[in-house]
ChimeraX commands (.cxc) that place a marker at each C-alpha (Angstrom):
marker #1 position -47.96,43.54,57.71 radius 0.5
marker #1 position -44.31,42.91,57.37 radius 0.5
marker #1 position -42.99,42.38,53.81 radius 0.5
marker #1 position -42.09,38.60,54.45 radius 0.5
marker #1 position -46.36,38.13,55.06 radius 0.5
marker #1 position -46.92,40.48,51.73 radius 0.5
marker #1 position -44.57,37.76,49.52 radius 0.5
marker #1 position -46.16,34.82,51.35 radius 0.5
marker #1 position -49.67,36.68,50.39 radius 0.5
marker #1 position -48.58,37.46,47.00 radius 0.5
marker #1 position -47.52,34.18,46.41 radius 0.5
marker #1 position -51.01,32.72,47.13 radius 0.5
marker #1 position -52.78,35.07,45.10 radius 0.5
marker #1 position -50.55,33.64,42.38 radius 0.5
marker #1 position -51.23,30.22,42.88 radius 0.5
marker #1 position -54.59,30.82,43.20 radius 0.5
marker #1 position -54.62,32.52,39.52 radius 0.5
marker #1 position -52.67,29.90,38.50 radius 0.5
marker #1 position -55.29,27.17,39.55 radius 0.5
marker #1 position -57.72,28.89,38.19 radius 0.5
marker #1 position -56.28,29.43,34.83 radius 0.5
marker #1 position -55.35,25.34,34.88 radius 0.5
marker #1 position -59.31,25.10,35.25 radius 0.5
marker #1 position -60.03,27.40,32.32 radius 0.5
marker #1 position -57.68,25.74,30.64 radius 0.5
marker #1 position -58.98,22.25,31.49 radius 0.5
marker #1 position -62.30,23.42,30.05 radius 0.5
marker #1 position -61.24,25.18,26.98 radius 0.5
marker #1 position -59.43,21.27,26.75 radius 0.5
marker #1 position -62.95,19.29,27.08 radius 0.5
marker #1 position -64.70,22.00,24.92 radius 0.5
marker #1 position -62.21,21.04,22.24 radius 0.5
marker #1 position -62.50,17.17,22.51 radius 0.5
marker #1 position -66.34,17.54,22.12 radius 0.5
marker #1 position -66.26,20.24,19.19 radius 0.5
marker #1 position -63.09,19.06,17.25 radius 0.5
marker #1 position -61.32,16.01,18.59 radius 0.5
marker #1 position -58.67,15.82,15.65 radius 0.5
marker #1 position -57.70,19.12,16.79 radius 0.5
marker #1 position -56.39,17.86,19.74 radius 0.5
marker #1 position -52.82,16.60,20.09 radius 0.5
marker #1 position -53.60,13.66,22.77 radius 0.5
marker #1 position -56.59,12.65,21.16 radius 0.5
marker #1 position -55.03,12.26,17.79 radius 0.5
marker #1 position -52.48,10.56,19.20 radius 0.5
marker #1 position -54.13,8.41,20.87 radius 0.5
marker #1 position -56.70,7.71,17.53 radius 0.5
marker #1 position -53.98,7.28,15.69 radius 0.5
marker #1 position -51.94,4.73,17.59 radius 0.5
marker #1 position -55.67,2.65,18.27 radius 0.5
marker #1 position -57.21,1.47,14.80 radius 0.5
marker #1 position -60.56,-0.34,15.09 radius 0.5
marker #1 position -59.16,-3.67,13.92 radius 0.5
marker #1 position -56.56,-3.86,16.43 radius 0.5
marker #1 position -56.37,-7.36,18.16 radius 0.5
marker #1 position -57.41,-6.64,21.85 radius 0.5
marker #1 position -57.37,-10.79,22.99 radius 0.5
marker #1 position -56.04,-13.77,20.92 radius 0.5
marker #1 position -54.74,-16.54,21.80 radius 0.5
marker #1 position -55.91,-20.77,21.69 radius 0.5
marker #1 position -58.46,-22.09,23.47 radius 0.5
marker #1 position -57.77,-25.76,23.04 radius 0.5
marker #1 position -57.13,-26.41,19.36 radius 0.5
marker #1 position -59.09,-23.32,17.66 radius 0.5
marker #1 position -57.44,-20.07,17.86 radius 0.5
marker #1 position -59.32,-17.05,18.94 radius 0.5
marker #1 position -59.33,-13.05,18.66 radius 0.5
marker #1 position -61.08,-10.44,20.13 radius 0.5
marker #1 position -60.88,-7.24,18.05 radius 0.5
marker #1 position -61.67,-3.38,18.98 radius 0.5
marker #1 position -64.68,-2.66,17.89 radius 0.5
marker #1 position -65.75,1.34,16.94 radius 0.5
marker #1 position -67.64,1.68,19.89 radius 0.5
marker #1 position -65.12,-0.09,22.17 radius 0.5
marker #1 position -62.65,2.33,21.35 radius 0.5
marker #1 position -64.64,5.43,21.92 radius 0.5
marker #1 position -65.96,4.07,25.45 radius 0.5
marker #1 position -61.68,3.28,26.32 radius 0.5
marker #1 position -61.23,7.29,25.23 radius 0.5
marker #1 position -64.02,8.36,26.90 radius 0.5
marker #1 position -62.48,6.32,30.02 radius 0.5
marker #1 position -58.78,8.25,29.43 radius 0.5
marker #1 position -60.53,11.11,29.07 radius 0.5
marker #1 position -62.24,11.37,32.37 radius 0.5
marker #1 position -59.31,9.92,34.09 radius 0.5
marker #1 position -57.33,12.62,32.84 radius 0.5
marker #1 position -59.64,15.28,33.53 radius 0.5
marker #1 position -60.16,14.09,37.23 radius 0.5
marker #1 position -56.32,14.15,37.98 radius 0.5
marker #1 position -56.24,17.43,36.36 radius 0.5
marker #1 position -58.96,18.88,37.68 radius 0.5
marker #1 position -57.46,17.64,41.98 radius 0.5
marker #1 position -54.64,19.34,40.49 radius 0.5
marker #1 position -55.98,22.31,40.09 radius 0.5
marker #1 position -58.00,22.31,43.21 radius 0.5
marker #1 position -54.75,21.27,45.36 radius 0.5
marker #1 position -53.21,24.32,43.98 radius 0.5
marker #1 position -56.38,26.76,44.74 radius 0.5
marker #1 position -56.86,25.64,47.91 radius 0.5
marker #1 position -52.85,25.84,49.52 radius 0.5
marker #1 position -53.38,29.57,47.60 radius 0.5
marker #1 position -56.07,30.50,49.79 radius 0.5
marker #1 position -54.57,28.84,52.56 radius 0.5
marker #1 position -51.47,31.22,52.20 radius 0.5
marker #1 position -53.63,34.33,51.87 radius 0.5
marker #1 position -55.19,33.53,54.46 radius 0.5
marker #1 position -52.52,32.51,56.83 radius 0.5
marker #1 position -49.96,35.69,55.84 radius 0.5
marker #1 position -52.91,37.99,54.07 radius 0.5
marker #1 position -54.31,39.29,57.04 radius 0.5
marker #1 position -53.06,42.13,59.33 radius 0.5
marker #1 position -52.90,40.70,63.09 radius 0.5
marker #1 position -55.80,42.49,65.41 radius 0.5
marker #1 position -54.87,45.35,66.60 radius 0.5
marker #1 position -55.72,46.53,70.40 radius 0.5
marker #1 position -57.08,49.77,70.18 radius 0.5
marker link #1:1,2 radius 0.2
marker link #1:2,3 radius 0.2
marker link #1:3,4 radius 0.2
marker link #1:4,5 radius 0.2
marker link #1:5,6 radius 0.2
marker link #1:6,7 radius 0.2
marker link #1:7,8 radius 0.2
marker link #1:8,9 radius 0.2
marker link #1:9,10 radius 0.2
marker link #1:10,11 radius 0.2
marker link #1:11,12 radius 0.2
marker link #1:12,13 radius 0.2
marker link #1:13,14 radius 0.2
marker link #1:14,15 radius 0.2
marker link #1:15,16 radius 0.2
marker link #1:16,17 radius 0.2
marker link #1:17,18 radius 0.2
marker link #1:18,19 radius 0.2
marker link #1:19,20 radius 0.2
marker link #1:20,21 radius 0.2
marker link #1:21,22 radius 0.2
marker link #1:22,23 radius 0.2
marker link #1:23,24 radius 0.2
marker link #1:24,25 radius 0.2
marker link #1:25,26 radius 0.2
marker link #1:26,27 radius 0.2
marker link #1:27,28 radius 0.2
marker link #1:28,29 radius 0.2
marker link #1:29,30 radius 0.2
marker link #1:30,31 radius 0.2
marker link #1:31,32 radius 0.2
marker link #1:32,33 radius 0.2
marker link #1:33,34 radius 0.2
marker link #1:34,35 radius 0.2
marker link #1:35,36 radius 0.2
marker link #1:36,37 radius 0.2
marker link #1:37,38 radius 0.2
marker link #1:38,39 radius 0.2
marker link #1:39,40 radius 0.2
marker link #1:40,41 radius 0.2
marker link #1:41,42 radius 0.2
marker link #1:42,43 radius 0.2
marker link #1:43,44 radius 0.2
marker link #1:44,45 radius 0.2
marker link #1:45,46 radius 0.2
marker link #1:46,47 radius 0.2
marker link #1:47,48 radius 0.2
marker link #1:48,49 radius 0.2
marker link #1:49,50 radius 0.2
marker link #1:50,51 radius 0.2
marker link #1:51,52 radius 0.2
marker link #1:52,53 radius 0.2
marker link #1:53,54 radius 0.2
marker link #1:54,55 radius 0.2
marker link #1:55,56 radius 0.2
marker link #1:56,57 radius 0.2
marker link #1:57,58 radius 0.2
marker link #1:58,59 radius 0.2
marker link #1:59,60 radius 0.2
marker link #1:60,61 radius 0.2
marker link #1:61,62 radius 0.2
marker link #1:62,63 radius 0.2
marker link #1:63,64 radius 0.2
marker link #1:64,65 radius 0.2
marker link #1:65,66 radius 0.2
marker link #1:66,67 radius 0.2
marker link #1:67,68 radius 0.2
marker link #1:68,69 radius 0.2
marker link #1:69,70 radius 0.2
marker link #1:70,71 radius 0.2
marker link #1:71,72 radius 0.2
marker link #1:72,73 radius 0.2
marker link #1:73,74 radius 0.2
marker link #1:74,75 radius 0.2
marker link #1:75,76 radius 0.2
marker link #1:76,77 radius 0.2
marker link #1:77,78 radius 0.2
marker link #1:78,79 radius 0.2
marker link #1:79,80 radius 0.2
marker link #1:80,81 radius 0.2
marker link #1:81,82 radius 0.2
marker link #1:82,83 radius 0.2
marker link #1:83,84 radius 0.2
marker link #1:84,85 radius 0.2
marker link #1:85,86 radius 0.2
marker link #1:86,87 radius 0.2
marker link #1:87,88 radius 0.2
marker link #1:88,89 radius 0.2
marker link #1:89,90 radius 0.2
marker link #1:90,91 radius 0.2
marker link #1:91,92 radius 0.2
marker link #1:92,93 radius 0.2
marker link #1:93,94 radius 0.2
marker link #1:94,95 radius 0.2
marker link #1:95,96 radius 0.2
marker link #1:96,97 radius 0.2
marker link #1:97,98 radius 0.2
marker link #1:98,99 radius 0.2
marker link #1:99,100 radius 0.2
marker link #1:100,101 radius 0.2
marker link #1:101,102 radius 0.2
marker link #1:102,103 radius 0.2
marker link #1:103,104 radius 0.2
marker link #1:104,105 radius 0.2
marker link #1:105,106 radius 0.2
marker link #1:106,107 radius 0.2
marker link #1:107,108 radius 0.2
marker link #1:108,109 radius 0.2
marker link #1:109,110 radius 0.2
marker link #1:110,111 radius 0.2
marker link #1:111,112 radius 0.2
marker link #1:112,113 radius 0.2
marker link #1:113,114 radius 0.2
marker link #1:114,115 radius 0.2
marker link #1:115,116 radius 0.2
view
């Protein structure tokens, strides 16, 4: 195996460890949310920008004037909704990365067959 093959190897073995780590941390992430979400810096963010009286819809229908507020349960469903979408990009992320890894190893990894 010439050294060129051994970086290109190398280098998939890293991003492989690297995806993998983005997946422990991705977990370590959602075990967080669930135990302590005030812990967590996007979460309290986003709890703190999105109070349960906010005004999602107002406007006039006809004469009367109309608003549709956030409701407690409203909001948790809309973080719940973040949450997942967040986690899904993450998590193709993280799979992208493992899978050109292995793709690497397995192109430049392997010694070429040898005639005896």
């Amino acid at each position: 195996m010439t050294e060129l093959n051994k970086a290109f190897a190398a280098l998939g073995v890293v991003m492989v460890v690297a995806g993998v780590a983005l997946l422990g941390y991705l977990g370590y992430t959602v075990f967080q949310i669930l135990a302590m979400p005030e812990q967590v810096g996007f979460v309290k963010f986003l709890l703190s920008r999105m109070g349960t009286c906010d005004k999602l819809i107002y406007g006039h229908a006809g004469n009367e004037p109309f608003e549709l507020n956030l409701a407690e349960p409203a909001r948790t469903v809309l973080l719940l909704f973040f949450g997942v979408a967040i986690f899904w990009i993450m998590a193709g992320i993280a799979k992208a990365i493992i899978s050109a890894g292995i793709g690497i190893v397995r192109m430049f990894g392997t010694s070429p067959a040898r005639d005896p």
